[in-house]
Each structure stands twice: as C-alpha cells, then as structure tokens.
N, C-alpha and C positions, 0 to 999 in steps of 0.2 A: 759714380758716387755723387752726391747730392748734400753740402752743408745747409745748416740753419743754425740759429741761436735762439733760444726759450726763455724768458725768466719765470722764477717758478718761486713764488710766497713760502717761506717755511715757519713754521715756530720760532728756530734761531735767524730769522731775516732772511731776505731777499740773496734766493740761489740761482746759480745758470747751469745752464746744460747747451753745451754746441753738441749739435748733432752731424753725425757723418752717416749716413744714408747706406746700409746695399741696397741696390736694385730690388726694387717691390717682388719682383718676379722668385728671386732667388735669398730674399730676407729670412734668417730662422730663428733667430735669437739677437738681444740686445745684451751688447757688454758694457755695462758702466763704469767708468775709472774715476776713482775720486784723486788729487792731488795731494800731494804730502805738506808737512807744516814751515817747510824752508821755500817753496814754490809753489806754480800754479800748473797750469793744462799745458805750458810750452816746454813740459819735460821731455827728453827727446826718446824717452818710452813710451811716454804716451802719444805721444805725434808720430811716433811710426805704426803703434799700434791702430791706431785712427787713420794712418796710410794704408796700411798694407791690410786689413781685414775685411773691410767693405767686401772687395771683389771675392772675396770667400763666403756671402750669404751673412757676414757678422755687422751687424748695424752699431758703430761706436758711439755711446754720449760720453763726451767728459764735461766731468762736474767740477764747478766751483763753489766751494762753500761760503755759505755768508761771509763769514770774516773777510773772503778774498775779494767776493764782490764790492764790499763797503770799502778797498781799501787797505786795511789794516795789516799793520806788517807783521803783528803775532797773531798765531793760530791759537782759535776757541779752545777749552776745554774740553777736551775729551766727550763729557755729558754731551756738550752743547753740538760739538762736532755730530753726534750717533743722532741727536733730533732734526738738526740740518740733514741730514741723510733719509731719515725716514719723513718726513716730509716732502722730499724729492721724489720718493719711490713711485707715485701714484703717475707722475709726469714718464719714469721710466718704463712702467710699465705698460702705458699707453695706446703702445703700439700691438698689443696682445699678443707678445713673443715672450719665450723664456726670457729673462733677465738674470743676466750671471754680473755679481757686485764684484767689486774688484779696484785695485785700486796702487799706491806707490806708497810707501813707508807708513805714514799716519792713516793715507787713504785706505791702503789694504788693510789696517788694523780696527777701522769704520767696520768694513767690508764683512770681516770676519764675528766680530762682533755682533752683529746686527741681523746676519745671512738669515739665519736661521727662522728667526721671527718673523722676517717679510718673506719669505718662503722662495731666496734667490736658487737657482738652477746647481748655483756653484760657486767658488770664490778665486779668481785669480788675483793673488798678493803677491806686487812686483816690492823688490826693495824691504822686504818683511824687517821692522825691525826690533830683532829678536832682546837687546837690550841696549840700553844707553851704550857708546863707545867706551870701554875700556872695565862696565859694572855685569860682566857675564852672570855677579848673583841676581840681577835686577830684572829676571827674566820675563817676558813675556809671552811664554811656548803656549800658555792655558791659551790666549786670544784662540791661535789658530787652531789648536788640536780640538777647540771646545766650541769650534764653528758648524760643525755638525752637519755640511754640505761635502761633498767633493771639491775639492784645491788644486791649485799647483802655486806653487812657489818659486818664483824665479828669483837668483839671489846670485850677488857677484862673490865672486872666488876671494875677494878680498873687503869683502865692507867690513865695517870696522861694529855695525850693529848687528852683526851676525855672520860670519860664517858657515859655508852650509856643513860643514862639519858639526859646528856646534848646535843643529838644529834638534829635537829630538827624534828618534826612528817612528816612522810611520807603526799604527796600530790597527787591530779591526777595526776599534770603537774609533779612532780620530786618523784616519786613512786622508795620506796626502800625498803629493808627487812634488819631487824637487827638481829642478836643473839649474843645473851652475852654469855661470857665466863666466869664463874662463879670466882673471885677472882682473875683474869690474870690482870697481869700486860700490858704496852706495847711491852713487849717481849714473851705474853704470860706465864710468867712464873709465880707459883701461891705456896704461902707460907708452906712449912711443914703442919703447924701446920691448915692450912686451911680444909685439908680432899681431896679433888681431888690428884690424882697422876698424873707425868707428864703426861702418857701414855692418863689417863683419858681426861685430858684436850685436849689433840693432835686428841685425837678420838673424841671431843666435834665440832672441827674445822674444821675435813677430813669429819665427819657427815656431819654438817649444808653447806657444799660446795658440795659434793654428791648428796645431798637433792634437794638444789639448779638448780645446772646444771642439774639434772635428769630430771625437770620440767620445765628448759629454753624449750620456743618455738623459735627451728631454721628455 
C-alpha cells in the first residue's frame, strides 16, 4: 500500500484527500469516506478501513472537507458540505475505478445524498445518523432509502442516533443491507465490561465493508 495527500479546489474551499493505494496490479474500485461533523480522517473506522482494504484490490481516499481543512471547529451546512463533496468527485474519480461514496455519520449522510447524481457504484454509511439523539420524530430514513445506489449500513447496537432496530426495513425501491455492531456506540466504541475488544469490534466493521464491496456488481 502506497499513501499520498491531494489538495483539491472546491466551490466550498480547499479540500484534501489522503490517498491509500492498492497495488496497481490488483486495484478495482475506489472507496471515498468523508468524516463526520464532531472529527476528521483519524476516526478509528476509518483508519482501519484505509488499513485493512488496500490489500483487498480497494484503493481508500479519505476526505476532508473544507471546513476541516481551514481549521474550523464547526461543520458547514449541509448545502455547503454536499458542494464540497461534489467538487471532490472529479479528484476521485481519477483513477478510472468504480467510486463507492461513503462516509461516518454526517459523511455517510453527504454520501447518500449526493450518490446518485455523481453516479457512485454504491454507498457505505458508517455511523448513519438516523436522528438527532433522543428526537426519533427528527428522522432522517429519506437520506438513505432515497440514495438510490446499493448500501450497507454499519451502525452500533447502541448509538444513540440510531439504532439498527430503529432503521426502517429494506424495500425493492430503496434496497439496503445492515450490520450491527454488537454494543458500539456511535463512535463505535463499546464498553469494557461488554466482552468485544476494540480490535474486535474494528474487525466486525473492516469485515462487513470487505464482504460488501467483494460482492458489489461494478
């Protein structure tokens, strides 16, 4: 595996993309993860996802949106988020591999959003957050089910902006896949006293996205 860093001009300002490389030889698609609005690229989903996939033929960019670059401790609006994104695209897709968007709580909600129009492969939304903590009317289900790609949704057994119970059932029209994450919070992180170890849980999340993408038709 092979890093680099990009900066790349958007409409909403100056974005990055660290790149994590598979091997030219065995390359077949590009997964983009965008960050959520409380952090950046060193969430440790997405750093293991940018571990562990390379050597599966999957090439990682994780993005940084303007806001994060310039600094700024609050995340853009929404709008401004979804132009930051589609200004990136052209950088993502570069490489002339499928591009599956994807992304962690706010990022997946980019992801979903937007899939459709830039004509991504598919959407992995880690941390989906289905509504603010504790406002289950406040829902956000349309994002995902109205992204109009193939999904998976990886979501911990106990986030507080969604449990996968609370998600709504997969449809023909808005066909998605879920796996829980046994005790994760929405930072995936999961209790001592629960029994899974971080490593476990991280491997629960690099699995079900492997799995996944192994089976996406591009």
């Amino acid at each position: 595996m092979t890093t680099r860093t990009e900066s790349v001009d958007t409409p909403a300002g100056e974005a990055r993309i660290t790149w994590h490389h598979a091997p030219a030889r065995t390359a077949r698609l590009v997964l983009a993860l965008g960050h959520g609005a409380g952090g950046g690229i060193e969430a440790r989903d997405l750093q293991a996802l940018a571990a562990a996939l390379p050597a599966q033929g999957v090439t990682v960019a994780l993005v940084e949106q303007p806001w994060r670059v310039a600094g700024k401790k609050v995340a853009a609006a929404p709008k401004v988020l979804d132009e930051g994104w589609r200004g990136l695209w052209p950088a993502l897709a570069k490489p002339g591999l499928p591009v599956v968007a994807g992304g962690r709580s706010a990022g997946a909600r980019v992801a979903c959003r937007t899939a459709a129009e830039l004509g991504a492969a598919g959407v992995l939304a880690l941390a989906f957050p289905l509504h603010p903590p504790g406002r289950p009317e406040k829902s956000r289900a349309e994002e995902l089910t109205g992204a109009g790609r193939p999904a998976l949704v990886v979501q911990g057994g106990r986030d507080p902006f969604g449990r996968p119970a609370e998600f709504p059932p997969p449809t023909a029209q808005a066909a998605y896949e879920l796996v829980e994450v046994p005790h994760a919070d929405h930072g995936f992180a999961v209790p001592k006293t629960a029994g899974p170890t971080p490593e476990e849980t991280l491997e629960v999340i690099t699995g079900a996205a492997a799995a996944w993408l192994a089976a996406l038709p591009l």
